[in-house]
N, C-alpha and C positions, 0 to 999 in steps of 0.2 A: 845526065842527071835527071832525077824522077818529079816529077810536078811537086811533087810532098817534098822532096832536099832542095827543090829550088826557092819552094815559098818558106822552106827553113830558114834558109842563106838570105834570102832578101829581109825576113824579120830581123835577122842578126844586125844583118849591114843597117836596116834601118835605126836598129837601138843601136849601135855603136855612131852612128851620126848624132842623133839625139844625146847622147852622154857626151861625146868631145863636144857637140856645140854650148854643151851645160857649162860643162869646163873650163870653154874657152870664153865664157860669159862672165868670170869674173873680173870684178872691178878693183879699183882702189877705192876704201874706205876707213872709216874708224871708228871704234868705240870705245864706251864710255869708260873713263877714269885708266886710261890707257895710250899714252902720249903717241906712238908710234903706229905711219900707217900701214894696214895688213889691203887682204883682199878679202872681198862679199860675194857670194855667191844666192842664188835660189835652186830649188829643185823644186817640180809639182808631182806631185802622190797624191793617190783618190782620198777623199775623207773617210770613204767607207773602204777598208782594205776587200773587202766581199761583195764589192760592186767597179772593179778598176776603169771600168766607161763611166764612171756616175759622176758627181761635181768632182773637182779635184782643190785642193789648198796649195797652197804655197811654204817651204819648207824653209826657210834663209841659214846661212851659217857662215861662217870667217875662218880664213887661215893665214894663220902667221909658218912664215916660211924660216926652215930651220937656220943655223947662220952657218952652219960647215955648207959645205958644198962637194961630194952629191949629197944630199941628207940619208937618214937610213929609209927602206924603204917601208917601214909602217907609221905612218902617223899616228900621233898621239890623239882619242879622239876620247876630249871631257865631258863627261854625262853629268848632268848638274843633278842637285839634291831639291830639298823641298817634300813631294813635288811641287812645282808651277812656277822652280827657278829657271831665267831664261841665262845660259851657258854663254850667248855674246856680252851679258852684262861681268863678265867674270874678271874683269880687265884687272883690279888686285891680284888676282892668281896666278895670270900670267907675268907680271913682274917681282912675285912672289914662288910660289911651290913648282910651275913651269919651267923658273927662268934656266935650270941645271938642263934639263929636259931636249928644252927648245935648242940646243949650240947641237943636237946630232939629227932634229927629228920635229917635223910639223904637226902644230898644232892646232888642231880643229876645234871649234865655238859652234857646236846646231841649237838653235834655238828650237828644243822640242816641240811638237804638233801641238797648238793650246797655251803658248808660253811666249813672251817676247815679241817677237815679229812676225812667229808661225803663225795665222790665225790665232791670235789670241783672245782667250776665256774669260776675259774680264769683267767679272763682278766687284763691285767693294766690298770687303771685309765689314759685317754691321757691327763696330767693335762697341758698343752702346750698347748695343742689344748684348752683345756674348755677355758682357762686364756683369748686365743686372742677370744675367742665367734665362733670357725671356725667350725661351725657343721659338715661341708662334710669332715672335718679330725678326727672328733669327728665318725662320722660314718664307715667310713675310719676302723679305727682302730677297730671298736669293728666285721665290715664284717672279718678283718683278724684275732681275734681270736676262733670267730664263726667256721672258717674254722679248725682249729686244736682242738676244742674241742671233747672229747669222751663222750658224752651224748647230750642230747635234752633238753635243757633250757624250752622247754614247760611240762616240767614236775617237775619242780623244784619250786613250789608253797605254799602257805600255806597251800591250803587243802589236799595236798598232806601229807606234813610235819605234818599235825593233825593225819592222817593216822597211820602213823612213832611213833610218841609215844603212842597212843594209843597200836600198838604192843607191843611198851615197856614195858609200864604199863603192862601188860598181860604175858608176857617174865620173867619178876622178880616177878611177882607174888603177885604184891601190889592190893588192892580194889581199892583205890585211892590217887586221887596226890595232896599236896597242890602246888598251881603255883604261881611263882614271876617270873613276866615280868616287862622288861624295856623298854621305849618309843616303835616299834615295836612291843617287845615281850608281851603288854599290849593285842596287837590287836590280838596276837595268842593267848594269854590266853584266851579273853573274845571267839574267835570263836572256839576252844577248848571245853570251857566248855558249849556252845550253840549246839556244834554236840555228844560231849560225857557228857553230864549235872553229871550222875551217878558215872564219875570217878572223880569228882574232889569234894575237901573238903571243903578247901578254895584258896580264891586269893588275892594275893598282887599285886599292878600296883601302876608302877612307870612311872611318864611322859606319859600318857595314851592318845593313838592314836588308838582312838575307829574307828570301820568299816564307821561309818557313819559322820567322820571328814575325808577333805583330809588332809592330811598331806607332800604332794607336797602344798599345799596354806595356807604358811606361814608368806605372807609379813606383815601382818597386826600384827600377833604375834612379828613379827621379831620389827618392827615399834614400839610397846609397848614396847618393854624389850630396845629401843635405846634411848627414852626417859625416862622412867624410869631411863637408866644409866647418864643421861645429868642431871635431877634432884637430884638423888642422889650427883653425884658430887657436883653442886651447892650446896649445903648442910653441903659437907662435908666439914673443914675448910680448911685443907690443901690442901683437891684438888681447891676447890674454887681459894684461889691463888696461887696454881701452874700455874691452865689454867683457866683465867677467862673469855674469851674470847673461851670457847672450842667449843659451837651451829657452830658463825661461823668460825672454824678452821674444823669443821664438815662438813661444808658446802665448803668449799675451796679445801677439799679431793675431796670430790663426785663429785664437777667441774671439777675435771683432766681429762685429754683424755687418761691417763693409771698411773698407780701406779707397775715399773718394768713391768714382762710381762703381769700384768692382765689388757685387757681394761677397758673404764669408764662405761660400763654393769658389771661387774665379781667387779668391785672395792666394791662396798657394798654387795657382798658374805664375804669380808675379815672381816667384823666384824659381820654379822653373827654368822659365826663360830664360832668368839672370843667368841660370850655370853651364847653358850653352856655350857660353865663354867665358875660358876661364880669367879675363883682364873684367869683364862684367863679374863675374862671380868674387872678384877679391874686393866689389864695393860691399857685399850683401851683408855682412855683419855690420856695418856702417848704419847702413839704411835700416836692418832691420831691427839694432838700436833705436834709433832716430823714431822711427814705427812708435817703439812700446814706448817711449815717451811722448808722445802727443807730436810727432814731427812727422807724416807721412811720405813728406813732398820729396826726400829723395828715394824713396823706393819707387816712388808712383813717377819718377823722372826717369828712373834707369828703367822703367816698363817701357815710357814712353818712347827713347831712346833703342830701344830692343825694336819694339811695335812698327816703329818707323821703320827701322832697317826690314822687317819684315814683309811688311805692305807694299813697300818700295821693288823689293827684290821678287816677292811672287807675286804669279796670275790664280787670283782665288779659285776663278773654275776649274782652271786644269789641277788643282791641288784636289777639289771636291771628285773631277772626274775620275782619277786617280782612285784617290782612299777609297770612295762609295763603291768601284768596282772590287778594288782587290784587298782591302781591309775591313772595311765597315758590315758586307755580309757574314766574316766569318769569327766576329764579334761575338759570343753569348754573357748571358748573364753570371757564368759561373766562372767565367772566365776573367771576367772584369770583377770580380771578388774577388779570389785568387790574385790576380794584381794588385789589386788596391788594398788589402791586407796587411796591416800591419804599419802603413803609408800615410804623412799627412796628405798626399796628395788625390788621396782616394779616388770616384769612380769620373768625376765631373769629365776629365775632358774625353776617355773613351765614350762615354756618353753624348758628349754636345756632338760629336760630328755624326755617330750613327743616329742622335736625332736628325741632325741637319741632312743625312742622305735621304732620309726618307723622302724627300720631297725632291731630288738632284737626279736627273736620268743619266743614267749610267750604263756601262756596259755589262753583258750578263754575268754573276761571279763564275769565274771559270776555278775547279779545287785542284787544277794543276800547278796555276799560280804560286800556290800554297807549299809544297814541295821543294827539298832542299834539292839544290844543284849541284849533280856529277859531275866532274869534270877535268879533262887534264889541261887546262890550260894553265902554261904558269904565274902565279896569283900570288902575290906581295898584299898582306892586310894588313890592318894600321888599325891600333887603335890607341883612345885618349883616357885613359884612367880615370878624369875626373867626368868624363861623359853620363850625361844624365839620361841619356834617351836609347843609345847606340854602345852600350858599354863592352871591355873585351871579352865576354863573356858570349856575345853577340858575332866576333870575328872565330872566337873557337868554332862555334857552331855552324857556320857556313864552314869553315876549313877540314872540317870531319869528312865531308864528302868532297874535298877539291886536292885531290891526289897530286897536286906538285905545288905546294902551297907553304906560307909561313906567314905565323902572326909575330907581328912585333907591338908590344906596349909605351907609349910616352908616359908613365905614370904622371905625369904633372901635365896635362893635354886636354883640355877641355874635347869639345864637338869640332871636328874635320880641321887638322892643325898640319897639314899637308905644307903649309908654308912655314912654320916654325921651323927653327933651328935647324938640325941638322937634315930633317924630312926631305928637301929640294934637291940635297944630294943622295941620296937614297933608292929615291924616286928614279932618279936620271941613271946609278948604279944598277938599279935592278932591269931597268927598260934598254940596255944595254947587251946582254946577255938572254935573258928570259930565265935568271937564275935563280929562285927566291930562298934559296940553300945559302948562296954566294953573297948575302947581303949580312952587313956587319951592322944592329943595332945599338952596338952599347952607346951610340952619340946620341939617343934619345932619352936617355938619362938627365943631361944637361937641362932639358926643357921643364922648367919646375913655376909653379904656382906661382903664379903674381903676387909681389908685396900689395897684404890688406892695408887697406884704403882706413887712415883713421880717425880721419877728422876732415870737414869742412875744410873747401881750398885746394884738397891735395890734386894731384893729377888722378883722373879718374877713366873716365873711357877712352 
């Protein structure tokens, strides 16, 4: 053997020590709002993937082990949405949209690089500041948690984060991954398996925010899912006369020069939000009665209520690090017209983040990012018809270029409904085979629009 195949073989043997003792390093532990105990693991990868001797971070992730016994051999590995959701926190998911999944096939939690436990990016949200539109205290605040952070926000990226589980995958010892992504995580999945094609089996995407959609240019989306909810109601008996008169009680909100502390720019974010979900979105005619008669307090509760769950579930910086690299450069002015056209929800919010990147260091925009993804890997896409942000429209468009692929629609689905109805078997059918031919939608029919909320009292969120 030559000096060169020897000092091969011993880097081998060295990284195959290093990966089984990875392996064998995990623990028993648990997370949140998820009764049963799984295992915890870490991995360390550089910060700077372009400097592998330089600091390195800490990677954590969980796996629930499948319940057949042997399991299949590709783990299910879930890339969370946002960005700046941490994927251990997902603990409803797993006893929701997983639960079919997991009886053949393990299930993986990585809290991505900047997210959860990975070194996370944590700034506060200055939701006072967004509310009144005050950029320079919007920036304000993110220049003073820049100042105490311990890491480089420009390394905190997708392609980074590709990097990161690929080790993984490599570390446990798997050939390959099947991947289920949510809204974001669709978009890490599809560049995933465009950079590592060979590790991945199949994919599941949910609310799919393909590279070559912005998804900062929403209003038009946004605009569709608020008439669709104004038609529905009309429709429906009870809502009809509860608020028959709701267009212009709709229109009487959006006139206001504030709604509490959000100004008349920030006031059609508030229902936004709401239609991310569609059990949130069956309050909005409610509230947004409630609004045009002098009652704010339940729209501004059901914000609050949304606000929560969102603060709670992401890491602000790795959401900044994110968007500023690979949405907010390739933002222009003509473009955010074009969106906002014709929209109550006009240009505000593509606006407030590429304000707020300006001052967010980030990594370079790379315009490959941007680019729709070739690919044969087999790919099951999901979309929610009443989606405001990620509409199916959005799953066509990535499926153009994904040669063994199929969209199916929940017409009554709000944003990533992966646990509804009949989804979790679906999910579990298709990751079975790699067959997205062989999968039967019509049971996504069943999943329909929550009964509108009519009155004070009723069950609401």
């Amino acid at each position: 053997m030559t000096r060169k195949h020897l000092a091969l073989a011993w880097t081998l043997f060295l990284a195959m020590l290093l990966y089984s003792g990875m392996a064998a390093a995990l623990e028993p532990c648990h997370l949140p709002h998820f009764p049963e105990r799984v295992e915890c693991g870490t991995l360390q990868v550089p910060e700077d993937r372009a400097k592998p001797a330089g600091r390195s971070i800490t990677i954590h992730f969980a796996r629930l082990k499948a319940t057949a016994k042997p399991p299949a051999s590709d783990p299910l590995l879930v890339l969370a949405g946002g960005p700046g959701q941490a994927a251990m926190d997902y603990g409803p998911l797993l006893a929701s949209a997983f639960r079919e999944a997991r009886k053949r096939r393990d299930i993986l939690l990585v809290d991505q690089r900047g997210t959860g436990r990975s070194t996370p990016l944590r700034c506060p949200m200055p939701e006072e500041a967004i509310a009144r539109g005050d950029t320079a205290a919007v920036q304000a605040s993110l220049r003073a948690c820049l100042a105490g952070l311990d890491a480089d926000p420009r390394h905190f990226h997708t392609e980074a984060a590709l990097a990161d589980f690929e080790d993984l995958r490599r570390a446990l010892g798997y050939r390959q991954f099947s991947l289920w992504g949510g809204s974001y995580g669709t978009r890490t999945a599809l560049l995933y398996a465009r950079r590592y094609p060979g590790s991945v089996r199949g994919m599941v995407l949910d609310s799919v925010a393909p590279p070559n959609a912005r998804i900062l240019l929403s209003s038009r989306h946004a605009q569709a899912a608020l008439e669709r909810l104004l038609a529905d109601c009309a429709a429906d008996q009870g809502c009809a006369r509860a608020f028959p008169n709701l267009a212009r009680e709709l229109d009487a909100v959006l006139a206001l020069p504030a709604l509490g502390q959000h100004q008349a720019e920030a006031v059609p974010q508030l229902l936004r939000g709401a239609m991310y979900s569609a059990q949130h979105a069956s309050v909005l005619p409610f509230a947004i009665h409630a609004a045009a008669n002098g009652r704010p307090q339940p729209l501004l509760a059901l914000y609050d209520a949304l606000a929560g769950w969102s603060l709670e579930g992401m890491t602000f910086g790795q959401t900044l690090s994110v968007l500023c690299a690979e949405e907010a450069p390739f933002l222009d002015a003509a473009a955010m017209r074009r969106d906002a056209a014709g929209s109550r929800f006009g240009e505000a919010y593509a606006r407030g983040w590429r304000d707020w990147c300006a001052v967010w260091p980030a990594a370079r925009p790379d315009a490959a990012l941007t680019r729709a993804v070739v690919s044969d890997v087999p790919t099951l896409l999901l979309a929610g018809g009443l989606d405001p942000v990620t509409p199916p429209e959005n799953a066509h468009l990535a499926a153009r270029t994904l040669r063994h692929s199929r969209v199916l629609v929940a017409a009554g689905a709000g944003h990533t409904f992966s646990g509804a109805g009949c989804a979790p078997r679906l999910i579990a059918a298709f990751l079975e085979h790699a067959d997205p031919a062989a999968v039967d939608g019509a049971c996504l029919a069943a999943i329909r629009r929550p009964p509108f909320v009519l009155a004070d009292g009723q069950p609401t969120l």
